[in-house]
C-alpha positions as CSV (number, residue, x, y, z in Angstrom):
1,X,85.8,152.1,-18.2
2,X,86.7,154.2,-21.3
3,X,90.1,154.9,-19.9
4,X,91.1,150.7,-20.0
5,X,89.1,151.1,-23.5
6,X,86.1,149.2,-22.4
7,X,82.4,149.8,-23.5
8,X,80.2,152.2,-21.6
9,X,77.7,149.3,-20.1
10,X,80.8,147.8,-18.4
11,X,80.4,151.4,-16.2
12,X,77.0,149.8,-15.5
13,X,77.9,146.6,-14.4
14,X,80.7,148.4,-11.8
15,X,78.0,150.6,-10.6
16,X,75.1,147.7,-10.3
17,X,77.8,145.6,-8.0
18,X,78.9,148.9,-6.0
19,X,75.2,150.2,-5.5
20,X,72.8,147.4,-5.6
21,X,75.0,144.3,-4.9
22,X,76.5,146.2,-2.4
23,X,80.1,145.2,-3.3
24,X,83.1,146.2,-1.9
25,X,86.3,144.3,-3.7
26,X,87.1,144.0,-7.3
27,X,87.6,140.5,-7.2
28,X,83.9,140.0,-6.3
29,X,82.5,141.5,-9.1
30,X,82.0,138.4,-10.7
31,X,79.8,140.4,-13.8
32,X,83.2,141.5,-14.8
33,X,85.7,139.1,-16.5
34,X,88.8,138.0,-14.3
35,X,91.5,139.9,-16.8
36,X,89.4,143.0,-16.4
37,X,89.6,143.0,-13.4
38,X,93.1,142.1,-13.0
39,X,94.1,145.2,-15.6
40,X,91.5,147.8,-13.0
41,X,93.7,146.7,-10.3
42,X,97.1,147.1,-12.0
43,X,96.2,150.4,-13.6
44,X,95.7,150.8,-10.0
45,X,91.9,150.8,-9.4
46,X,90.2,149.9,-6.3
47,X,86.8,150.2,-5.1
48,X,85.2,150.9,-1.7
49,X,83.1,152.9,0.6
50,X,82.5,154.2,3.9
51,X,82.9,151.9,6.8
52,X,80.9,151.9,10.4
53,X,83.7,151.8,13.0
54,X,81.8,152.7,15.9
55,X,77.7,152.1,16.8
56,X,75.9,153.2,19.7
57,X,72.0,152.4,20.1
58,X,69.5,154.2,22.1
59,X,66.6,153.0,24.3
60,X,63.6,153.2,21.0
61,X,66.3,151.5,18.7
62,X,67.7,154.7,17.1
63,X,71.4,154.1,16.1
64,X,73.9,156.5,15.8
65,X,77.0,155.6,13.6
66,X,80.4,156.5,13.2
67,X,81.5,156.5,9.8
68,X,85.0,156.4,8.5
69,X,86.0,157.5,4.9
70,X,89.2,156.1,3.0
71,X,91.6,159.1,4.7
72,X,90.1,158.0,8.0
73,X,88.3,161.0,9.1
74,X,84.5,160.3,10.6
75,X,80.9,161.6,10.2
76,X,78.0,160.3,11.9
77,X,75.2,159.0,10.1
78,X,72.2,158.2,12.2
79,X,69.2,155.4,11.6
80,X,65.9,156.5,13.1
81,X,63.4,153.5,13.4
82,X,59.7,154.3,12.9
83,X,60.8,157.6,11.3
84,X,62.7,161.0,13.2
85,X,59.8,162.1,15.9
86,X,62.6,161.8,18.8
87,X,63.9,159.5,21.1
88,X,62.1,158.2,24.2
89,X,63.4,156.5,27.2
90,X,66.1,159.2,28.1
91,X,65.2,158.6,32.0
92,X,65.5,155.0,31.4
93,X,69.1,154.9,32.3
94,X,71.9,155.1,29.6
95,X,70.5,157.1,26.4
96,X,73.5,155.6,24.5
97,X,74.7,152.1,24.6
98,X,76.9,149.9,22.4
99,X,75.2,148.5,19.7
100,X,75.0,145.1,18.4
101,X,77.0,144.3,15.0
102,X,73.4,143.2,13.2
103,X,69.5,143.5,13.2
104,X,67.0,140.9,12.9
105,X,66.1,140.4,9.3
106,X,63.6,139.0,7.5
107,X,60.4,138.2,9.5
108,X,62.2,139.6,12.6
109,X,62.3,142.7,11.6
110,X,61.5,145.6,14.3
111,X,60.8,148.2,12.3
112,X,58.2,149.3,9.6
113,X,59.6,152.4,8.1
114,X,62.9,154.0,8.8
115,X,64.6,157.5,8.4
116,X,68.6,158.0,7.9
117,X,70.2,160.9,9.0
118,X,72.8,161.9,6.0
119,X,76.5,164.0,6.2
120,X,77.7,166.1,3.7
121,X,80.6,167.6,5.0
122,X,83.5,166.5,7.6
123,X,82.8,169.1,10.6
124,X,81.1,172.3,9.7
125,X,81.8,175.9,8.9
126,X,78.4,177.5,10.1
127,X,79.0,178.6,13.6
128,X,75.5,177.3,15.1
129,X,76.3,177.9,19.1
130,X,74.2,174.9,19.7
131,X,75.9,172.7,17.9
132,X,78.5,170.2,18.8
133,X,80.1,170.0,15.0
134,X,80.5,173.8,14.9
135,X,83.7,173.4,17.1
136,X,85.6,171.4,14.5
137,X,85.5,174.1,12.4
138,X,85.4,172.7,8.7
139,X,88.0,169.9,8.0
140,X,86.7,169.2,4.2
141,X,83.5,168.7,1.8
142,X,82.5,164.7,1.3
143,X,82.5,163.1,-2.1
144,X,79.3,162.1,-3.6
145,X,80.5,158.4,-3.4
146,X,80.9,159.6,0.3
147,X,77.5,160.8,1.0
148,X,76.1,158.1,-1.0
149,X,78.3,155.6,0.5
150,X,77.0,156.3,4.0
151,X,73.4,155.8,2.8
152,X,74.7,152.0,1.2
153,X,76.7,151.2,4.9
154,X,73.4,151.7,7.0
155,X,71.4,150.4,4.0
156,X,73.6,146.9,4.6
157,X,73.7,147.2,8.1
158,X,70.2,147.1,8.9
159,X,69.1,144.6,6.0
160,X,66.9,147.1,4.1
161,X,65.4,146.2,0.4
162,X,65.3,148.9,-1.7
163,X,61.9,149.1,-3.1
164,X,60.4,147.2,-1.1
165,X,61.1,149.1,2.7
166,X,60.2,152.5,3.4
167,X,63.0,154.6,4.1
168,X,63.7,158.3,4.0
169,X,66.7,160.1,4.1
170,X,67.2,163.8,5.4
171,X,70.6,165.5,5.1
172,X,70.9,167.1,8.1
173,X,73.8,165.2,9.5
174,X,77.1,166.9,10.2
175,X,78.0,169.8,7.6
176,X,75.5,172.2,5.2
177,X,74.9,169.9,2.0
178,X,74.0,173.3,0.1
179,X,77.6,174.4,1.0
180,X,78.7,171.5,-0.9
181,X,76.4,171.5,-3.5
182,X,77.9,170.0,-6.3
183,X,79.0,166.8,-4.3
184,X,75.6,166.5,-3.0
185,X,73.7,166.9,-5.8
186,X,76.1,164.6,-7.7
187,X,75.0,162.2,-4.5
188,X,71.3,162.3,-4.7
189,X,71.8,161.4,-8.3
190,X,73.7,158.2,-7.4
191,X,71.2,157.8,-4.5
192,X,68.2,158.0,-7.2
193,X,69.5,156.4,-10.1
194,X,71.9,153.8,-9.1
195,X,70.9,152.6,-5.6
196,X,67.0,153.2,-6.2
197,X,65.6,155.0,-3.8
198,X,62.7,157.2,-4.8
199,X,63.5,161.3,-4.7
200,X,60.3,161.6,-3.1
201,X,62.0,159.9,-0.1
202,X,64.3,162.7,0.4
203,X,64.9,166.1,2.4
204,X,66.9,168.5,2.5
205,X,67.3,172.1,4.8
206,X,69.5,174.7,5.8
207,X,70.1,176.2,8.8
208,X,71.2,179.6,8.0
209,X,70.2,181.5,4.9
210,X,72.7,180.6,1.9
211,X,73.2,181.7,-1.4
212,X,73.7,178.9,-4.4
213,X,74.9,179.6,-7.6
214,X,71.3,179.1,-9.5
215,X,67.4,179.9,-9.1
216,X,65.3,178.0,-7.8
217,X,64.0,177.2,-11.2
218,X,67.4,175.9,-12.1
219,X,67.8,174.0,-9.5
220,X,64.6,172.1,-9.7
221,X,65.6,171.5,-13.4
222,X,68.3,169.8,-11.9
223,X,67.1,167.9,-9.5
224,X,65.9,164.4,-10.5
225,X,62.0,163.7,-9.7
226,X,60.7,165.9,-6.3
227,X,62.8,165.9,-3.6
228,X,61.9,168.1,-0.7
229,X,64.2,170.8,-0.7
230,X,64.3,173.9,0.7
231,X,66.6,176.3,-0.7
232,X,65.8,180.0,-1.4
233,X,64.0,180.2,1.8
234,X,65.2,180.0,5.5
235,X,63.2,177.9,7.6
């Protein structure tokens, strides 16, 4: 906002329509004066976020998504009702199926607590044999707004209240967050202190042993609150 030589807490009221309202368009950010927002989108602004293009459901309700960012690459991002202990049902015909565009909300919810399944990178450059991502090689790291923004999409999707529902995120989607550490620490941040969702709620692992830039004391400094994560060690 400094750049259209606006006050800092007009960054705040961008960022509470983007992350808690869940906005998507300029023109709906209704916190922010018409003229404002005509000069963001003349200086050539525009805001946005991942989208699900593609959903397929399993038999015990886990989803798996495909995400597309604004250069129209994909990641999956994955929701696990009831939490991450596996599916069920494989025998049961189909373990994949086309997913309906909503969930029950409200009182109709299905689900008491959920777990989503986070990328950080499109593809991946760790050659893990038994992995189906290790053949696209790595095409590029995520933003932070990209990461974060997957977390928002399924947030909306599934009707979840911040706060109030119990949800957990792991990053262990497509791509090595800690070989795109800056993004993805610049994501958790957004995750924590924009969207709302406790650190404690939060995990993430490696693979492979890798070496970051920093100690583990530095990087617990840098962390916000006590997210699970395990980085000096190989699990």
């Amino acid at each position: 906002m400094a750049e259209v030589g606006e006050p800092a807490w007009r960054g705040g009221q961008l960022a509470e329509a983007m992350y808690r309202q869940w906005v998507t368009s300029l023109d709906d950010i209704t916190t922010l004066p018409r003229t404002l927002r005509r000069r963001l989108r003349d200086a050539g602004s525009e805001i946005g976020r991942p989208k699900i293009v593609q959903a397929f459901r399993s038999s015990d309700g886990t989803e798996r998504y495909l995400v597309r960012g604004l250069d129209d690459q994909t990641v999956e991002t994955v929701w696990m009702p009831e939490g991450d202990d596996g599916e069920t049902g494989e025998n049961d015909g189909p373990e994949w199926e086309d997913a309906p565009p909503g969930v029950p909300t409200g009182p109709g919810k299905t689900w008491r607590r959920a777990t989503i399944c986070v990328s950080s990178q499109v593809g991946c450059a760790v050659n893990c044999q038994f992995c189906l991502t290790a053949k696209m090689g790595l095409q590029r790291n995520l933003t932070a707004g990209e990461i974060a923004g997957q977390v928002v999409a399924v947030l909306e999707r599934n009707k979840v209240q911040v706060g109030q529902d119990r949800v957990n995120l792991v990053f262990m989607g497509m791509g090595e967050p800690f070989l795109n550490y800056d993004n993805f620490m610049a994501a958790v941040r957004l995750l924590v202190e924009e969207i709302g969702i406790s650190p404690r709620r939060m995990t993430a692992d490696k693979t492979i042993p890798i070496t970051v830039n920093s100690t583990s004391a530095t990087m617990k400094a840098r962390m916000p609150g006590n997210t699970a994560m395990k980085s000096d060690r190989t699990r």
